[in-house]
C-alpha positions in Angstrom: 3.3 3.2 9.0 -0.2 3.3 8.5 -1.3 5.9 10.8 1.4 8.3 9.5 0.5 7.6 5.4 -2.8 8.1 5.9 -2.5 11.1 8.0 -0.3 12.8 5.7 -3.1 12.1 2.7 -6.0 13.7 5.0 -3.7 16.6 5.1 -3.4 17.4 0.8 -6.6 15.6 0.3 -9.2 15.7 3.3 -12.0 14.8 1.3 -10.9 11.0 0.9 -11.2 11.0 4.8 -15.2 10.2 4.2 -14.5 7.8 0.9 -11.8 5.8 2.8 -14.3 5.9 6.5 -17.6 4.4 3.9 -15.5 2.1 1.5 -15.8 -1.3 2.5 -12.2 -1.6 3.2 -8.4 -0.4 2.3 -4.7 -1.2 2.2 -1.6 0.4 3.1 1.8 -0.6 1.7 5.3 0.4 1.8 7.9 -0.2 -0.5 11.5 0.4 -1.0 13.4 -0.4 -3.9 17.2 -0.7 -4.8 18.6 -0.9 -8.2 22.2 -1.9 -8.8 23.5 -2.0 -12.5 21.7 -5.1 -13.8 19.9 -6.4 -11.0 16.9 -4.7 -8.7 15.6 -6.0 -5.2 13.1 -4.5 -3.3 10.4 -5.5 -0.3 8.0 -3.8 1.6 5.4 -5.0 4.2 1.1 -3.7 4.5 -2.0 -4.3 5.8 -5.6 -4.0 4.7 -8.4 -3.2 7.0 -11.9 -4.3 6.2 -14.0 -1.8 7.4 -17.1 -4.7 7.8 -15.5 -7.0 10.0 -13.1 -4.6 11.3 -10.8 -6.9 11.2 -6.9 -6.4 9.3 -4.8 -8.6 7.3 -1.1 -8.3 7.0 0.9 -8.5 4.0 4.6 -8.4 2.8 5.6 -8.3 -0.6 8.9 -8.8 -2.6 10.2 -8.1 -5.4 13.6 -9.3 -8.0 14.4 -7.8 -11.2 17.2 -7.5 -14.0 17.8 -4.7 -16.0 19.9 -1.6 -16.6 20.1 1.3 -13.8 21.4 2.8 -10.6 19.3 4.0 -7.6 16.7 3.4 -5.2 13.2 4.0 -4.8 10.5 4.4 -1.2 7.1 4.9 -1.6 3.8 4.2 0.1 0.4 3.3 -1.4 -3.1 3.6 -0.3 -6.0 1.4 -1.9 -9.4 2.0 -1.4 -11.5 -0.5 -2.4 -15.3 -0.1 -3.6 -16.5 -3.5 -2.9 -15.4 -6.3 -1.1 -15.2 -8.9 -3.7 -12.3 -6.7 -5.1 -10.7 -6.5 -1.4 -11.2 -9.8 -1.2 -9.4 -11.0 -4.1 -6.9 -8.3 -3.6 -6.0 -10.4 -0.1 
């Protein structure tokens, strides 16, 4: 999952290539999301590399929620962080 969202950013933006390769570390999370009437439940799994150390953390995530609607929702995200402070937090 990594590999292939961060390979298909390279390809619209090849410029964050050299950011993402000198920031002191990033994450990568997936997410899907389904929304039933008046209830929403969604989960997703990442990991976040620190470029330092080299060394990854893995993550998972969920998520409950009431309100109105009907559908369902997949995305990725990719955070690049400037410091490690930030990262660390973050984790």
């Amino acid at each position: 999952m990594k590999d292939e969202a961060l390979s298909d950013l390279y390809k619209i933006r090849p410029d964050v290539r050299g950011q993402i390769a000198s920031a002191p570390g990033y994450a990568v999370f997936s997410n899907a999301n389904v929304y039933l009437i008046f209830a929403s439940i969604g989960g997703g799994h990442g990991v976040v590399k620190n470029n330092q150390t080299r060394n990854y953390t893995y993550m998972k995530m969920g998520e409950v929620g009431v309100g109105l609607g009907l559908g369902a929702k997949d995305f990725r995200g990719i955070f690049v962080y400037h410091n490690t402070e930030t990262m660390n937090r973050f984790i």
